[in-house]
Steps between C-alpha positions, in 0.01 A plus 500: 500500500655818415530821718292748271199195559591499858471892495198513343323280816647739720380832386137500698777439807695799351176787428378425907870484673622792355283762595370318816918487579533861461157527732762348755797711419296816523352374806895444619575870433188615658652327831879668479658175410772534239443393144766182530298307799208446192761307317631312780111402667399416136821292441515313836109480605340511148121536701284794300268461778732434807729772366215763529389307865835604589502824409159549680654402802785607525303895445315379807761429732409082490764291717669257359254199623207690306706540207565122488154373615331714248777373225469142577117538490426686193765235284369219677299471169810400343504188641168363394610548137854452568435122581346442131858596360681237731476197262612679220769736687661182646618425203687761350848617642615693747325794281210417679615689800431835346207386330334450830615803590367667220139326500260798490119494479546642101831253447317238634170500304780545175652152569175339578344632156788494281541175291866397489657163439655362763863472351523914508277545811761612755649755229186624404402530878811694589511791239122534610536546785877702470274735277197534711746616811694763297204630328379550924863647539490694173167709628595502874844672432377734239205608747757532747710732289216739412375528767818656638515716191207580415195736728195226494173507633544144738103502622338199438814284379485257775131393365703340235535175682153505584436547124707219394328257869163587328586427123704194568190402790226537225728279187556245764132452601429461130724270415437327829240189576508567805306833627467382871872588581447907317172550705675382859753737403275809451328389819738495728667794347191660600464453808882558530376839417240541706650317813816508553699798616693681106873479645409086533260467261764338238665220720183421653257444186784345293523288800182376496481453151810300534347304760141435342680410149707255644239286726294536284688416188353152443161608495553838230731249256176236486237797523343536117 
């Protein structure tokens, strides 16, 4: 499979991480942190959404135990779909450290979709996802930059994530069979909302949801 063909699967990847990267760069500014710590979080953590958690907490004065709580939480998603990769991960080389590193929500639904024969599987699978991360680093630095350089109007830029929560949310549940798991979500993140105090409100509902999801994971997987 040649890289132009490879390219071409990436570019939805490339149109959404590239302004929603320089969302989190300008965000970065916005907070007084210097231009290079976008390259370095989007090189080393490679988390859209955990990236801008950070950033959100670290404004608000979180302590390090919220920081990680709230971190390990909002990923845990990872390793629902991360387990669906293991049988074919296990057999590539040690390459496949960095593409578990590397398995976004967006990467991931790539190498689920993508038809490739097995012989060029773990190349194709790398420069996806080695492509998907610097288009993220690409947007995140340049937002970075600009924002340093250039006089912005910042309000509203941290609805981005919510944006991209609420698109991604919506293509899931129609793609999904199951529904049951997308309407326990929107309940309990109402009554999050409603109930429990705003400086807990994330730990606590995704800790619920967490909770619910998993003992209850038997019954949503046979649910029609």
């Amino acid at each position: 499979m040649k890289f132009f063909s490879i390219f071409k699967l990436t570019i939805p990847v490339l149109m959404g991480y590239i302004p929603l990267g320089m969302a989190f760069g300008l965000l970065l500014s916005k907070l007084m942190i210097p231009w290079y710590y976008a390259f370095f979080m989007s090189t080393f953590i490679f988390a859209g959404s955990g990236q801008f958690l950070a950033l959100t907490l670290f404004a608000s004065q979180a302590t390090i135990l919220e920081i990680g709580i709230a971190t390990f939480l909002l990923n845990l998603r990872h390793t629902f779909y991360g387990l669906s990769m293991v049988s074919t991960f296990q057999k590539f080389s040690w390459r496949k450290n960095y593409l578990i590193f590397g398995l976004t929500d967006e990467t991931f639904a790539l190498l689920k979709t993508s038809e490739i024969g097995e012989k060029d599987r773990e190349k194709v699978y790398l420069i996806i996802t080695a492509l998907n991360q610097s288009y993220w680093i690409t947007g995140s630095v340049i937002g970075a930059l600009l924002g340093n350089i250039l006089p912005f109007n910042y309000k509203g830029i941290e609805f981005s994530l919510t944006a991209l929560f609420v698109v991604l949310s919506i293509d899931l549940y129609k793609k999904s069979k199951l529904h049951k798991p997308f309407l326990i979500a929107v309940v309990i993140g109402l009554v999050g909302m409603l109930g429990f105090p705003s400086d807990k409100m994330l730990i606590l509902s995704l800790s619920l949801a967490a909770t619910v999801l998993i003992l209850f994971r038997g019954n949503l997987e046979n649910a029609k």
